[in-house]
C-alpha positions in Angstrom: 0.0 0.0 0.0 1.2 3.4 -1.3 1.7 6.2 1.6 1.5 9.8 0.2 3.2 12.6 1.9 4.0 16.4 1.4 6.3 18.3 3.0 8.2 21.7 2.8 11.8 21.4 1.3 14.7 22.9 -0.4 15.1 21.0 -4.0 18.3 20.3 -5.1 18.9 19.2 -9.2 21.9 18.4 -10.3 23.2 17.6 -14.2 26.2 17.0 -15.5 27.4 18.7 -18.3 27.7 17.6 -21.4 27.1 13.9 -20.2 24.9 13.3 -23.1 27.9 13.7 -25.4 29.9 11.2 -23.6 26.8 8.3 -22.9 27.2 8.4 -27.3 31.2 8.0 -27.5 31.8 6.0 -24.5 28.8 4.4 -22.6 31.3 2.0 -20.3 33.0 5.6 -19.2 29.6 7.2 -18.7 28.2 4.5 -16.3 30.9 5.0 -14.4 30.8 8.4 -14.2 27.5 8.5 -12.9 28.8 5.7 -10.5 31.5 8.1 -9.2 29.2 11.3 -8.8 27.4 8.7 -6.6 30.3 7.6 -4.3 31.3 11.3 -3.7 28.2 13.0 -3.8 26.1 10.5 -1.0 28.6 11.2 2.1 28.7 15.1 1.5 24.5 15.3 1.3 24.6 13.2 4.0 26.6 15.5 6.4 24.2 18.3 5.2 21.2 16.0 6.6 20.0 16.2 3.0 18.2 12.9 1.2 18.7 11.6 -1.5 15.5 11.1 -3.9 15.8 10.1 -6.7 18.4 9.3 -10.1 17.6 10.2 -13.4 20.4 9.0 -15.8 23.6 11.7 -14.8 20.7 14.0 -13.0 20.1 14.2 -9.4 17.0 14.9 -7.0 18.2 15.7 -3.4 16.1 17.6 -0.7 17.1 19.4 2.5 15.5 20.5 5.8 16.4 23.8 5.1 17.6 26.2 2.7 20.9 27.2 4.3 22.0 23.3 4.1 20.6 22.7 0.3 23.2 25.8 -0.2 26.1 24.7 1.7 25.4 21.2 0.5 26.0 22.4 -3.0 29.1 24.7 -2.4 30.8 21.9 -1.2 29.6 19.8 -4.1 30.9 22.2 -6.5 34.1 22.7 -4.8 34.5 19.2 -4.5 34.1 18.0 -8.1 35.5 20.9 -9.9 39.3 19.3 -10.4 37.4 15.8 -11.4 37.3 14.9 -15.2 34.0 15.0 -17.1 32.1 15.9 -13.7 31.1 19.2 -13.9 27.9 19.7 -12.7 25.3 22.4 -13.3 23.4 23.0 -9.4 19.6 24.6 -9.3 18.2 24.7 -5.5 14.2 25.9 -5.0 12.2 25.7 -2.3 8.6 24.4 -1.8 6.2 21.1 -1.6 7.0 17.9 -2.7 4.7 15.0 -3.0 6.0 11.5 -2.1 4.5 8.4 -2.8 6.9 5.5 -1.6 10.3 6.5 -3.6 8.6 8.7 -6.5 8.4 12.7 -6.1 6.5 15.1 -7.9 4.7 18.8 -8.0 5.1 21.9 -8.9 8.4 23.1 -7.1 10.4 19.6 -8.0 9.3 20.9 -11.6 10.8 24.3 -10.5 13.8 23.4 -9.9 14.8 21.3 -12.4 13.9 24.3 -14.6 16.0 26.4 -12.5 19.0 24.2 -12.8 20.0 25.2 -16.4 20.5 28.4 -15.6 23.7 27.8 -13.7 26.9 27.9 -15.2 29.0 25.2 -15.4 30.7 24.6 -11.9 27.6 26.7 -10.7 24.4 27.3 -9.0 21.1 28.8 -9.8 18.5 29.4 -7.3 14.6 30.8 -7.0 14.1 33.9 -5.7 12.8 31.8 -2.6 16.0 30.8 -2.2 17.1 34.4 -2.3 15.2 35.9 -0.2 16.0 33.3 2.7 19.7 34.0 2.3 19.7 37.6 1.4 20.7 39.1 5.1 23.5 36.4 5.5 26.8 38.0 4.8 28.1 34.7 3.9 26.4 34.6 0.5 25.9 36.7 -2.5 23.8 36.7 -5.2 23.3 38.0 -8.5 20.4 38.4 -10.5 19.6 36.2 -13.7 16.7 36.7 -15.4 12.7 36.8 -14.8 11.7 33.8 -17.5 8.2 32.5 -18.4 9.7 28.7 -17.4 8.3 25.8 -19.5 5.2 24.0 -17.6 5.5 26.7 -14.6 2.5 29.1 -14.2 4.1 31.0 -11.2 6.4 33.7 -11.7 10.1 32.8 -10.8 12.9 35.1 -10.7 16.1 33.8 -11.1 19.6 33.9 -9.5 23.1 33.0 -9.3 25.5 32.3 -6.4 28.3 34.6 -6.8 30.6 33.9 -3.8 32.5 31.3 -2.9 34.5 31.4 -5.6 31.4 29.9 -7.9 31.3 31.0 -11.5 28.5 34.1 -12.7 26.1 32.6 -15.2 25.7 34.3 -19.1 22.6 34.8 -20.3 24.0 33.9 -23.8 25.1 30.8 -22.2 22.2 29.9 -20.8 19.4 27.0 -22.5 16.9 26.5 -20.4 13.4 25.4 -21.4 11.3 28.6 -21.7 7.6 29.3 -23.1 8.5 31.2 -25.9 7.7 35.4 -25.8 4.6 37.0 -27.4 4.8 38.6 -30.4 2.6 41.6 -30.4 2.2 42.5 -33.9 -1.0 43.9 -33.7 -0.2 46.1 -30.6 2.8 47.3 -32.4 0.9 48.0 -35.9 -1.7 50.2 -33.7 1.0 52.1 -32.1 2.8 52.6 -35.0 -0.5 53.7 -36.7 -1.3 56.1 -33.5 2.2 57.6 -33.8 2.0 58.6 -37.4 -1.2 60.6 -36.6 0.4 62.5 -33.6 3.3 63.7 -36.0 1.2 64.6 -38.6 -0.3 67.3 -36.3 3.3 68.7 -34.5 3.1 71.5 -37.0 0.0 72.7 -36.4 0.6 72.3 -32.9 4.3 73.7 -32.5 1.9 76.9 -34.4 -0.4 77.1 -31.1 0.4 78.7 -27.7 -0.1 74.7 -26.0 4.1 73.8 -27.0 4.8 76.6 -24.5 3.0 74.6 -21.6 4.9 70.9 -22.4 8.0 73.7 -22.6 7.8 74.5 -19.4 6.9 71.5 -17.8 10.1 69.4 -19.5 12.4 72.3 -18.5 11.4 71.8 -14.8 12.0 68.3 -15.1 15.4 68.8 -16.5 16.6 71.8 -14.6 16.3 69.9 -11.1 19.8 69.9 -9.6 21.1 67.1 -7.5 21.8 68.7 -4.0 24.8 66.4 -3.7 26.3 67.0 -7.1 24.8 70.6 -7.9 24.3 69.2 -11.4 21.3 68.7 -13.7 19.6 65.0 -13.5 17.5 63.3 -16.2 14.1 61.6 -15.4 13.2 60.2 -18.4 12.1 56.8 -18.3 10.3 54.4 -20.3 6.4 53.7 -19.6 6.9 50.3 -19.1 9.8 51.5 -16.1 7.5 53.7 -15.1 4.6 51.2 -14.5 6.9 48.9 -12.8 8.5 52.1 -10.2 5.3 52.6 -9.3 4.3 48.9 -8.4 7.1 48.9 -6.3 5.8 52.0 -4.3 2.8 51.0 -3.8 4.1 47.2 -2.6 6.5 49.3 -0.6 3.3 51.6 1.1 1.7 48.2 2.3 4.5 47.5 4.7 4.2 43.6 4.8 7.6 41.2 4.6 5.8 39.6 1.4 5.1 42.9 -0.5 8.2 44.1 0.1 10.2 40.7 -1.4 8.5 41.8 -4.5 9.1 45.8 -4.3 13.1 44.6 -3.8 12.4 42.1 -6.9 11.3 44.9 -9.4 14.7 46.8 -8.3 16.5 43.7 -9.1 15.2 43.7 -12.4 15.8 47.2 -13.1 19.2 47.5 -12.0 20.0 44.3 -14.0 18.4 46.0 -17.5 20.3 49.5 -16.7 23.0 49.7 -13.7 23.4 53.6 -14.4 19.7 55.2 -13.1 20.2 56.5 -9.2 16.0 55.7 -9.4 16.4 52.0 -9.6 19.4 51.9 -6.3 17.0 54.1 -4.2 13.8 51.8 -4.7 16.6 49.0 -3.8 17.8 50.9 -0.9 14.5 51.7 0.6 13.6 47.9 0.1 16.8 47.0 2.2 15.6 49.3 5.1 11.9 48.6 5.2 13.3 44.8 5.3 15.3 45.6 8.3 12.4 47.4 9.9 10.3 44.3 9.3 12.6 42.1 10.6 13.5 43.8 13.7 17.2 43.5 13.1 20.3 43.0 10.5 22.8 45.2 10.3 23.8 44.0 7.2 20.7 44.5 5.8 20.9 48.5 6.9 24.2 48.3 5.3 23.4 47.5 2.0 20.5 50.1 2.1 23.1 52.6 3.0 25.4 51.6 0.2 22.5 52.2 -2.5 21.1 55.2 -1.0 24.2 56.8 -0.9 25.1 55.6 -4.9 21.7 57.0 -5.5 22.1 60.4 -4.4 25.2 60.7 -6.1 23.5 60.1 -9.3 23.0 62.6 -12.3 19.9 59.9 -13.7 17.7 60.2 -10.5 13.9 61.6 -9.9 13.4 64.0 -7.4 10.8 62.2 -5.4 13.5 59.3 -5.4 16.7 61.6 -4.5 14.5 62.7 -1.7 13.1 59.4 -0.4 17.0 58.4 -0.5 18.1 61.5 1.6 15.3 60.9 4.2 16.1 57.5 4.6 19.6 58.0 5.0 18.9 60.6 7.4 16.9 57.9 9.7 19.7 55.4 9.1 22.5 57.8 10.2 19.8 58.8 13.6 19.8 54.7 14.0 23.7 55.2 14.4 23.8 57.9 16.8 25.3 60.3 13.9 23.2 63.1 14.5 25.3 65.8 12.4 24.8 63.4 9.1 21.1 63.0 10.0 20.9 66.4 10.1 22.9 67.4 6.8 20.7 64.7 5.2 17.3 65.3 5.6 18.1 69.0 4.4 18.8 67.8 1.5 15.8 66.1 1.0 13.6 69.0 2.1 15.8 71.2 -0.4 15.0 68.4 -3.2 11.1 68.2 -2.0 10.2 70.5 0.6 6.6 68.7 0.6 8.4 64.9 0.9 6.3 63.1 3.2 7.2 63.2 7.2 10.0 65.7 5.7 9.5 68.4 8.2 8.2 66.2 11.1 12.2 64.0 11.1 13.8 68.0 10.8 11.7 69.2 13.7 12.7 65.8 15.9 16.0 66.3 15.2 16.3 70.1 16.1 14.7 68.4 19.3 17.7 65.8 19.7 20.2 68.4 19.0 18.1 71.0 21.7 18.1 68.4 24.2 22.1 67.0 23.5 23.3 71.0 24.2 21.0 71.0 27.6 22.5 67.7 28.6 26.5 69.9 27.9 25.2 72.5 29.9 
C-alpha cells in the first residue's frame, strides 16, 4: 500500500554537463561516471542531513530541511568536483512542496527546480528567488540576478539567480538553455501604435503653431533643470512607460508594509538595475527595500548596510527623480539617527527638504532632530 506525503523542502537538481555527449562516444565511461558522482556525492548530502530522492540518468534529485543546508550542500559539491574529469555539474536549488509516494516525487516546485538548474553555469548554482530571499541578510552569500523567465510547464512567476561567492562562476545569459515558453509577439499592438504615432506627427506643425508647446516647454524644462543637491548638477528623469509602470508597483508594494510585498518591491529593483545599472531611481527603490526589510525584521545590520550603500550611490547620481533623490536622503537621514550620527542626520534630511520641501514626514524628522540636538546642548550644559 502506497503512503502519500507532502512536506516543505529545499530541491536540489543536479546535471552533469555535457554527459549526453559522452553516454554516445563512450557508454562503459559514462556509467561510471554517474557511478562516481554517486560515491562522492552521498557522504557530503549526508553530512548536510539532505536525502537523496531520486536518479535520473547523470541527473540528481536531493532535498534538504532547510535552505541554508541545500546551499552549503552544494558549495561543497561544486568545490568538491570541480578538479574531477567529465564531472562538472550544473546545481539549481528551489524551495517548496514535494509530494511523495513511496520512492517517487512530484509537484510543482520539484518541476521548478529542475527548470532552475540550467540556468547555472558550469561549476555553478542557480536558485529561485525563494532561495534568495532566505539568504539575502546572511553576509556569507551573494547573489546575482539572472533573469525573470516565463519557465516551461511553470505558471508562477520565478525570478532567477546566481551564487556569486564562494569562488562559484557568474552565469551568461548567452550561455544559458533553459526550457522557456516562448515570448509573445505583439504585432497587432505594435501595428496600432505605430498607426497612433504617425497621426500625432502629422499634427506637431499645427501644434508647435499654437500657444499649447509653451506649456509641455515648461513642464520638461522643470523636469530637466532639477539639480542634484549632492552634485549641484542637472539630473534626467526620463524613463520608459513600461519603467514607469513597474517604479510605481514597487511604491505601492512598498506603502503596504508587509515582509511579502516588500520581497517583491526589492524584486522589481533587481530587475531594473540588471536591465540599466546607471539610473540612481532603480538603487533608491533598492535601498528603501533594504531598510523597510530591516524594519520588518527587527534587526540586521547587514541589511541596513546595503540600504546605506545604494542610497548613498543613489544620491550621487545625475539619472535620479526628485521624489526618489529625496526618499534616498530621508532615509539616510533615519539610518544615520539609528547610528547615533546626528550631524549626518541632520545634513541629510536638508537635502531632502531642499530636493522636495513637501516629501512626506520631511519636516516632522527636521523638527525631531532640532529636538535631539536642543536636548544633546542642555544635557552639555
Amino acid at each position: 500500500m502506497s503512503s502519500l506525503k507532502r512536506r516543505l523542502a529545499a530541491i536540489v537538481f543536479t546535471d552533469i554537463v555535457g554527459f549526453t555527449d559522452l553516454s554516445s562516444k563512450d557508454e562503459e565511461g559514462a556509467y561510471n561516471l554517474v557511478k562516481k558522482q554517486r560515491e562522492i556525492l552521498k557522504p557530503i548530502v549526508a553530512k548536510h542531513e539532505g536525502e537523496w530522492l531520486k536518479e535520473g540518468g547523470d541527473g540528481l534529485l536531493l532535498s534538504f530541511p532547510s535552505t541554508k543546508e541545500a546551499v552549503n550542500c552544494s558549495i561543497q559539491i561544486q568545490a568538491t568536483t570541480k578538479n574531477i574529469d567529465d564531472l562538472n555539474l550544473r546545481i539549481g536549488i528551489h524551495q517548496g512542496d514535494i509530494i511523495q509516494e513511496d520512492k517517487d516525487v512530484f509537484g510543482d516546485d520539484v518541476n521548478i527546480a529542475s527548470r532552475i538548474e540550467p540556468f547555472a553555469a558550469p561549476g555553478g548554482i542557480a536558485v529561485s528567488q525563494k532561495i534568495q530571499q532566505d539568504l539575502s541578510s546572511n553576509p556569507e552569500f551573494e547573489f546575482k540576478f539572472i533573469d525573470k523567465p516565463k519557465l516551461k510547464g511553470v505558471q508562477q512567476e520565478i525570478s532567477v539567480y546566481c551564487i556569486i561567492s564562494h569562488g562559484l562562476p557568474e552565469s551568461k545569459k548567452s550561455d544559458i538553455q533553459a526550457k522557456v515558453e516562448p515570448k509573445k509577439k505583439y504585432y497587432k499592438e505594435i501595428l496600432i501604435s505605430t498607426l497612433f504615432g504617425i497621426i500625432i506627427f502629422s499634427y506637431i506643425p499645427q501644434f508647435f503653431q499654437s500657444g499649447d508647446i509653451k506649456f509641455f516647454q515648461s513642464s520638461f524644462s522643470r523636469s530637466a533643470n532639477i539639480k542634484n543637491p549632492v552634485t549641484g548638477e542637472l539630473h534626467s528623469t526620463k524613463h520608459s512607460i513600461d519603467v514607469l509602470k513597474d517604479l510605481n508597483i514597487a511604491d505601492s508594494l512598498l506603502k503596504q508594509n508587509k515582509m511579502e510585498t516588500n520581497l517583491d518591491a526589492f524584486t522589481i529593483s533587481e530587475i531594473l538595475i540588471n536591465e540599466d545599472s546607471t539610473q540612481g531611481d532603480y538603487y533608491s527603490l533598492r535601498g528603501l527595500a533594504y531598510f523597510q526589510r530591516a524594519l520588518l525584521q527587527n534587526d540586521s545590520k547587514e541589511i541596513i548596510e546595503k540600504s546605506k550603500q545604494d542610497l548613498i550611490r543613489a544620491t550621487k547620481s545625475n539619472n535620479i527623480n526628485i521624489d526618489y533623490i529625496a526618499k534616498a536622503f530621508i532615509t539616510l537621514s533615519d539610518i544615520y539617527l539609528l547610528n547615533n550620527d546626528l550631524q549626518n542626520a541632520d545634513a541629510s534630511i536638508k537635502k531632502a527638504l531642499r530636493a522636495n520641501r513637501k516629501i512626506a514626514g520631511g519636516l516632522a524628522k527636521m523638527r525631531n532632530i532640532n529636538k535631539i540636538k536642543l536636548t544633546s546642548l542642555e544635557k552639555i550644559k
